[in-house]
C-alpha positions in Angstrom: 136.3 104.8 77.2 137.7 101.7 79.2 141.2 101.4 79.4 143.0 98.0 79.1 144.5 96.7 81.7 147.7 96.9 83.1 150.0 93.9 83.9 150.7 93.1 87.1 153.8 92.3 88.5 155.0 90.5 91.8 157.6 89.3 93.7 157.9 87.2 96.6 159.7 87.1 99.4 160.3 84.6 102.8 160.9 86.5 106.3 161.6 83.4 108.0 159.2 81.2 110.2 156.7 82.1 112.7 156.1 80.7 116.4 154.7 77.8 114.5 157.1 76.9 112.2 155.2 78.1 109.1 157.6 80.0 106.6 156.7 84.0 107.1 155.9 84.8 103.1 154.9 88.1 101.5 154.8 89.4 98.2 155.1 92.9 96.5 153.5 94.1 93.3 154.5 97.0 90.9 153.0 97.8 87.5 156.4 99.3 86.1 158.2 96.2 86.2 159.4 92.9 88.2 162.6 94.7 88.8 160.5 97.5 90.8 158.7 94.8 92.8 162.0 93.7 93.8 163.2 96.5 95.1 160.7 97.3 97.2 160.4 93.9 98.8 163.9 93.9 99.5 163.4 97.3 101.0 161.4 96.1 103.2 163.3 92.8 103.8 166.3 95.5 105.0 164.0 97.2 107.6 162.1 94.0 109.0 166.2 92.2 109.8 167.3 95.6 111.3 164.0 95.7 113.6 165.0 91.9 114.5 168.2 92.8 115.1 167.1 95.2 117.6 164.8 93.1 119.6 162.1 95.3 118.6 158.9 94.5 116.4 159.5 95.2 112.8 159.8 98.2 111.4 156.7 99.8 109.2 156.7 102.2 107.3 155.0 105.5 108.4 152.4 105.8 105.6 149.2 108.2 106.0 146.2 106.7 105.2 145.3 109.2 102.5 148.2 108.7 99.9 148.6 105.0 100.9 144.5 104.8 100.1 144.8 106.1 96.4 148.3 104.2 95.9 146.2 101.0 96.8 143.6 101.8 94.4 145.7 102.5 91.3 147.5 99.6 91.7 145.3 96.7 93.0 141.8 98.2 91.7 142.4 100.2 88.3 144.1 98.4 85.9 141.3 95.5 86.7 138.3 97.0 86.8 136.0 99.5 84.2 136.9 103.2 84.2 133.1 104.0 85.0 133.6 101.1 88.0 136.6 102.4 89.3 135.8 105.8 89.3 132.2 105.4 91.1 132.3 102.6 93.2 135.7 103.0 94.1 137.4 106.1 93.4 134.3 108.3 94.3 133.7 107.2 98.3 137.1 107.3 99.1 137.4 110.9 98.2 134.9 112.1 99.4 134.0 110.4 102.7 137.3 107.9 103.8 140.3 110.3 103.4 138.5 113.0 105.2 137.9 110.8 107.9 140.6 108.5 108.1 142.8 110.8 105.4 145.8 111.9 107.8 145.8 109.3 110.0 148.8 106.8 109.6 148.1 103.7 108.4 149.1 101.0 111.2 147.7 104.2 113.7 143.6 103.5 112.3 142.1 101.1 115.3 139.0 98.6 115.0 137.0 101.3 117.1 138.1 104.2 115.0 136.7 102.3 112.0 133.6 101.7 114.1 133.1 105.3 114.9 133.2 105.9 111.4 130.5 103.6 110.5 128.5 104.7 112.9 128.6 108.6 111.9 127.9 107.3 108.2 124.7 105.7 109.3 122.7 108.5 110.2 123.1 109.8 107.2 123.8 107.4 104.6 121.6 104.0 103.6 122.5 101.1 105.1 124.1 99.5 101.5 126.1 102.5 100.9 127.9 101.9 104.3 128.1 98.3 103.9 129.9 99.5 100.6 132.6 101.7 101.9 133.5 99.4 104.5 134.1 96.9 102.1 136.2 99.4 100.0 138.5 100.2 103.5 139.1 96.8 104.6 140.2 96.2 100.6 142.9 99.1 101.3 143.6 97.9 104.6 144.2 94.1 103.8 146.5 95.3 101.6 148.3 97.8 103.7 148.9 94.5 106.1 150.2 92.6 102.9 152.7 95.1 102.3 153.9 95.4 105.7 152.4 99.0 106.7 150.1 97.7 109.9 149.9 94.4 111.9 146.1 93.8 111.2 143.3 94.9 109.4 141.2 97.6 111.8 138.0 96.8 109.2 137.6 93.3 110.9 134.3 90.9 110.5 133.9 92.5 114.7 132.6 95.7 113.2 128.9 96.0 113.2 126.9 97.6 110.3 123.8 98.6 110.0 120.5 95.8 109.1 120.0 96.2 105.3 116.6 96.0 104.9 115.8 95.2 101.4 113.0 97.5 99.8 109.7 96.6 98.3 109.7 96.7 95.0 106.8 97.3 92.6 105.5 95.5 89.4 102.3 96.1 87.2 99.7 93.2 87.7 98.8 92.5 84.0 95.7 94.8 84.2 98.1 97.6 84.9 100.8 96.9 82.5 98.0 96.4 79.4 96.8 100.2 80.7 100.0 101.5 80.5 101.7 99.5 77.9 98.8 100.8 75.5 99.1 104.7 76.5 102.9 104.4 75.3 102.1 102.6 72.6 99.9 106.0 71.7 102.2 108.5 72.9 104.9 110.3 71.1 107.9 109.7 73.7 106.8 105.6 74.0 108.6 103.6 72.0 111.6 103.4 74.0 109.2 102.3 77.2 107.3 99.8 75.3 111.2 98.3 74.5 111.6 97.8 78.0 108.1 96.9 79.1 108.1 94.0 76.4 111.8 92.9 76.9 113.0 93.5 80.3 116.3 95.1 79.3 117.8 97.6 81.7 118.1 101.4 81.2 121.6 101.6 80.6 121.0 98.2 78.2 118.3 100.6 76.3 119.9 103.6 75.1 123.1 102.0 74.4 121.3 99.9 71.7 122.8 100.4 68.5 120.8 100.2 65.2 123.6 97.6 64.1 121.9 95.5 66.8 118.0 95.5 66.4 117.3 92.4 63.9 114.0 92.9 62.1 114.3 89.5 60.0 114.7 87.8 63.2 112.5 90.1 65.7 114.9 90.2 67.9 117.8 92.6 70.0 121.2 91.8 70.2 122.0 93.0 73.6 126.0 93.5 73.5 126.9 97.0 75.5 125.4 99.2 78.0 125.5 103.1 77.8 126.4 104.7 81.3 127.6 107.8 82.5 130.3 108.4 85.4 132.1 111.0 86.7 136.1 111.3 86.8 136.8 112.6 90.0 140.3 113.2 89.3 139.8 114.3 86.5 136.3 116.5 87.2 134.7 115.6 84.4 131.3 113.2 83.0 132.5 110.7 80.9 130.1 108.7 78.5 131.3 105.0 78.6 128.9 102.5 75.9 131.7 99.4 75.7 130.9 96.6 77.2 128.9 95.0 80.1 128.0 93.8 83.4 128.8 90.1 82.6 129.5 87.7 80.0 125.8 86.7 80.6 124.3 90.2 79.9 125.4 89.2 76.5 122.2 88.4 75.0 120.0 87.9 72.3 116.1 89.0 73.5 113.1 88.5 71.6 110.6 90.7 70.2 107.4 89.2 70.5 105.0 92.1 70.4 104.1 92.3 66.6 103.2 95.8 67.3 106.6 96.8 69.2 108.3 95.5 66.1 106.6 97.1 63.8 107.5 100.8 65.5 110.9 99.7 65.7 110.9 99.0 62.0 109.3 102.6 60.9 111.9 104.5 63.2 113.5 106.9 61.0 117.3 106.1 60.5 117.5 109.9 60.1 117.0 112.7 61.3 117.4 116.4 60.6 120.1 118.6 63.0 120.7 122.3 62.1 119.5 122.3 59.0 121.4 119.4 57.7 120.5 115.2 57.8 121.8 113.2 59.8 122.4 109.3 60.9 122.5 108.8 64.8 124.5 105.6 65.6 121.9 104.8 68.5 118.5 103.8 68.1 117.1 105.8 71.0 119.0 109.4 71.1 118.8 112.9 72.0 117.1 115.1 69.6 120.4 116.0 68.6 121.3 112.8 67.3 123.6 112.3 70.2 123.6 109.3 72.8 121.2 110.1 75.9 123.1 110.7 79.1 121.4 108.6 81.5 119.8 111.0 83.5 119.4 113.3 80.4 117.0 110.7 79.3 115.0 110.2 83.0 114.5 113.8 82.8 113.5 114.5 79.3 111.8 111.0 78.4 111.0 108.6 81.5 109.8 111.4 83.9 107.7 113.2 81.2 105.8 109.9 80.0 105.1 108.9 83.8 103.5 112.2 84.5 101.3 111.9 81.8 100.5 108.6 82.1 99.7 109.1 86.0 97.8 112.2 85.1 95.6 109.8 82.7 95.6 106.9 85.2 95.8 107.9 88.5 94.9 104.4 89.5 98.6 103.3 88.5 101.4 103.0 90.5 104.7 105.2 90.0 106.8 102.7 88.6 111.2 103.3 87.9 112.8 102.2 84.7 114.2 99.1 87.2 110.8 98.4 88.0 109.2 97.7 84.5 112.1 95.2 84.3 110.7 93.6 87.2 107.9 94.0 86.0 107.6 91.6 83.3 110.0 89.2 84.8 107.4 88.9 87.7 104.6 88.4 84.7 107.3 86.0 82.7 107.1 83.7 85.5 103.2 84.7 86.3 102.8 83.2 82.7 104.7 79.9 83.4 107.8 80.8 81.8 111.0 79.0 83.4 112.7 80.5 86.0 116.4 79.5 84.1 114.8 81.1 80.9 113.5 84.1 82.4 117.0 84.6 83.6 118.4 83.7 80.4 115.8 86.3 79.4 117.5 89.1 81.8 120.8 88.2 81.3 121.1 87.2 85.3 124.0 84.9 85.8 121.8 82.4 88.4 118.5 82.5 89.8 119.1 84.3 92.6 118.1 87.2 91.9 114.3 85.6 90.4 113.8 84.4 94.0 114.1 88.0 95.4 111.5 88.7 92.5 109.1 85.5 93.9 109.0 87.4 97.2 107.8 90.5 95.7 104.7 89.2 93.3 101.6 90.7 94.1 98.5 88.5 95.5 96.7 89.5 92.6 99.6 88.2 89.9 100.1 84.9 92.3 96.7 84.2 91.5 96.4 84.8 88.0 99.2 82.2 87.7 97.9 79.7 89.5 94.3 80.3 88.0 95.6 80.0 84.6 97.9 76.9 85.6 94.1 75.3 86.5 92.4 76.2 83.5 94.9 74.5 81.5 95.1 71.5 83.8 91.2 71.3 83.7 
């Protein structure tokens, strides 16, 4: 589960003035205590006079890039982030791909065209989002490294060149298509958590963390409040199931269920369920024969990938749609039906309507014109 987070403590420091006249200011952090930020500014306070004192450029300390990389992390990344974000966005890349590259390097050794060389190796084989990622990640470690006095200037400067992210089409039903395959999962035995995100547009992880505590059948209606995700602990080698919380205080949500058949399959779910011989009442609406919450994956593999084979098997006319898609999906026909943009993202729990643009970009011809002939026909 999420841990809470940590306070952080700093103390500042003033080295004196620059060329300029501007007072030299820098300021140390420790999560143990101010008295432990203290001592390390004054630390380095005693080694930057002695390096002035010797007409020579201040003295740094000789850090490799590999402890001063995780060091960075636990302090300035950890205690304010998710467990499940720390550990895969952050923790993950820089274990497995930056400190073997960069690992023994010392820190205020790593030069603007070493970082380049690395982004360059990483593009042949990684996409183009996932490199833009981990350089964000090493010019996060190496800002920091210049804060606390171990190098001169960040190496992972705006002069590096990444790859073009091209941004990939994505796919929606047209209405034809989503009445096709709305009505086969409304007639197969694994559809009812499919028609829950065909009809609402919640998210995967937003799905099987539903609770029953948060379907409302008095009010037809969902009560999005956590998302179920899976991670793995990379320090600790092991999958961890994380349900508390989510992306934003806007994915916080109450969604609608307007489909009088949806609600009514919700409603005759059984609350229980027999395990080994013995009844029992799973916490989540959708969950693993066993009565357990789905892994992620777990559930691609035994649910999502089983209905769309059978469904394309039926339909071969249809497009291979992912779980992300169907929430595209009927955003794109939200708005296709004249639906605000502001509610739609209300709707998906978007904090702006940025993302409903990108979505504008990818309707189909087909649902562009549907929406405007309908827009007509009411007009007329």
């Amino acid at each position: 589960m999420a841990t809470g987070k940590k306070k952080r403590y700093e103390h500042k420091i003033t080295l004196g003035k620059d060329i300029n006249g501007e007072l030299i200011r820098k300021s140390f952090y420790s999560t143990k205590s101010k008295t432990n930020a203290k001592r390390k500014a004054e630390e380095f306070r005693r080694q930057y006079e002695l390096a002035l004192l010797c007409g020579g450029e201040p003295i740094r300390p000789h850090k490799r890039f590999k402890d001063w990389a995780i060091q960075c992390l636990e302090l300035y990344k950890k205690p304010y982030v998710k467990a499940n974000t720390y550990c895969g966005t952050y923790l993950l890349p820089v274990n497995k791909r930056l400190i073997p590259y960069f690992g023994d390097k010392a820190v205020d050794e790593i030069l603007p065209i070493q970082v380049q060389g690395y982004i360059n190796q990483i593009s042949k084989e990684l996409a183009p989002e996932t490199v833009k990622k981990d350089f964000t990640i090493l010019a996060f470690i190496m800002k920091y490294a210049v804060e606390n006095g171990l190098c001169a200037s960040n190496p992972a400067s705006h002069a590096i060149r990444l790859p073009k992210i091209e941004r990939p089409d994505k796919h929606a039903y047209t209405q034809a298509e989503y009445d096709i395959a709305y009505q086969f999962a409304a007639s197969h035995p694994l559809g009812l958590s499919i028609m829950t995100l065909m009809e609402t547009g919640i998210s995967r992880s937003e799905l099987l963390g539903l609770r029953w505590e948060d379907f409302d059948p008095e009010k037809a209606a969902l009560h999005i409040r956590q998302g179920l995700v899976a991670y793995q602990n990379t320090s600790e080698k092991t999958w961890v199931m994380e349900s508390e919380g989510l992306k934003n205080i806007y994915r916080r949500r109450d969604v609608p269920l307007v489909d009088p058949l949806l609600l009514e399959r919700l409603c005759s779910k059984p609350r229980k369920i027999v395990v080994g011989g013995q009844e029992v009442e799973p916490e989540y609406i959708f969950h693993s024969p066993e009565g357990q919450p789905y892994q992620p994956q777990n559930w691609n593999n035994r649910v999502y990938s089983r209905f769309t084979k059978e469904l394309l098997a039926a339909h071969p006319e249809l497009p291979k749609l992912s779980p992300h898609e169907l929430r595209h999906t009927r955003a794109t026909l939200w708005l296709a039906q004249g639906v605000s943009p502001l509610m739609v993202a209300k709707l998906l729990g978007h904090t702006d309507l940025k993302m409903l643009a990108k979505i504008y970009d990818h309707t189909s011809i087909d649902t562009l014109r549907t929406a405007i002939t309908a827009k007509k026909e009411e007009a007329g």
